[in-house]
C-alpha positions in Angstrom: -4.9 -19.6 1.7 -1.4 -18.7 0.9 0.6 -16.1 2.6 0.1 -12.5 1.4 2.3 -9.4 1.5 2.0 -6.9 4.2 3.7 -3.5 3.5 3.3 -1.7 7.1 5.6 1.3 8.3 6.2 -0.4 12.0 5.6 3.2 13.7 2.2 3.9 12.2 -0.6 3.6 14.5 -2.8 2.1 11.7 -0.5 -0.6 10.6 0.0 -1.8 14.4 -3.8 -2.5 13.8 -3.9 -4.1 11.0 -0.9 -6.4 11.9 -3.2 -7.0 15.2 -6.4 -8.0 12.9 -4.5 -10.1 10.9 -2.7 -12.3 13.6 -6.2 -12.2 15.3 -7.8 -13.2 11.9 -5.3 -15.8 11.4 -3.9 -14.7 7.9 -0.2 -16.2 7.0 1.7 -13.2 6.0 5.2 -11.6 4.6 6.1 -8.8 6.8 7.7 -5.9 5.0 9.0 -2.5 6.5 8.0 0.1 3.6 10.9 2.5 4.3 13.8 -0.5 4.6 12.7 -1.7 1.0 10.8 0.4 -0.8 8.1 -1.0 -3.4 9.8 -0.9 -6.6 8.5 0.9 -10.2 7.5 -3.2 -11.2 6.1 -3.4 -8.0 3.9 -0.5 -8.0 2.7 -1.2 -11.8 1.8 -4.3 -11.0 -0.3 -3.2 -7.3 -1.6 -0.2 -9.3 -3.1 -2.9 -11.5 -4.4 -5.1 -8.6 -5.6 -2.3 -6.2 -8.0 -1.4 -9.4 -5.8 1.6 -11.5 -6.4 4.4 -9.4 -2.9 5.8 -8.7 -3.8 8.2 -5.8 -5.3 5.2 -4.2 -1.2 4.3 -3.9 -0.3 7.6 -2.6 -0.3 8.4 1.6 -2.0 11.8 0.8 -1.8 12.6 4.7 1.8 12.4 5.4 4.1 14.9 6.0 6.9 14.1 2.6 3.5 14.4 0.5 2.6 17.7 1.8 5.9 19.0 1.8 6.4 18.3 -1.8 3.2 20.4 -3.0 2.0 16.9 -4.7 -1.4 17.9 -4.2 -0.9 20.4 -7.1 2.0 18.2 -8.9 0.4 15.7 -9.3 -2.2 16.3 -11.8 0.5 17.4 -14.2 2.4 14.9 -13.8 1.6 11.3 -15.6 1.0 8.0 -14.5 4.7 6.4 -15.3 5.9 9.6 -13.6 3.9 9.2 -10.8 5.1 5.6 -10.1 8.6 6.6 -10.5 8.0 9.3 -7.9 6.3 6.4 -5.6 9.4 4.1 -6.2 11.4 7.1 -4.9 10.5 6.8 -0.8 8.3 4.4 1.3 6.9 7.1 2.8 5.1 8.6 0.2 3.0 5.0 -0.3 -0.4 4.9 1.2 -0.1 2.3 4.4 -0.5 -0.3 5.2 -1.1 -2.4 2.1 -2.2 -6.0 1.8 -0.9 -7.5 -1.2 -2.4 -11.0 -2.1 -2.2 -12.9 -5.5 -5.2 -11.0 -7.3 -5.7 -8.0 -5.1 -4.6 -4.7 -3.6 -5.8 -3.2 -0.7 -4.1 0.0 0.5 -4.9 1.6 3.5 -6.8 -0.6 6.6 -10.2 -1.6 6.0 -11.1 -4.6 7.9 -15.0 -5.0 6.0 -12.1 -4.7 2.7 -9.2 -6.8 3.8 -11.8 -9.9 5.1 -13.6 -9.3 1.6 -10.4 -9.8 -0.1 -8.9 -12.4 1.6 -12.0 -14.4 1.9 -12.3 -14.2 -2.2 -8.9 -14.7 -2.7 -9.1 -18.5 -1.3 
């Protein structure tokens, strides 16, 4: 299987996890600190496509920067191209960790989800 991409913010208690399942699992990966380079507007199109077109699936709906922007109310007025700029704005407003492969998105850690993908992904 080749290497896939995993966007982890190092402090987050969930990422340290899944970094843990996936050197336990074995899986080659690119490690990539979410805040030090931020997913770009091409990036996010294209994982918005992959992780199935649900754009809140992309946002971290729990942290602090999306509650203190009121984007639970923004957001709905706001459109999709809008909503990926806004993403492309700060690491921190990107749902974490992410597991990027060549034909899939998987945002947030799911370990049933991530085998799933990485074992049809081969």
């Amino acid at each position: 299987m080749k290497k896939v991409l995993f966007v982890e913010y190092p402090k987050c208690s969930t990422c340290q996890k899944a970094k843990r399942w996936l050197d336990e699992h074995g899986v080659a990966y690119e490690d990539r600190h979410i805040v030090e380079n931020n997913p770009t507007v091409a990036e996010l199109k294209t994982w918005l496509s992959l992780s199935g077109g649900d754009i809140k699936k992309l946002f971290n709906t729990s942290g602090l920067k999306y509650k203190a922007l009121n984007l639970k109310e923004k957001l709905p007025n706001m459109s999709e191209e809008e909503q990926i700029e806004l993403l492309a704005t700060d690491g921190m407003l990107v749902k974490r960790p992410l597991l990027v492969g060549d034909d899939f998105v998987a945002a947030g850690f799911k370990p049933e989800i991530w085998q799933s993908k990485l074992n049809s992904s081969k």
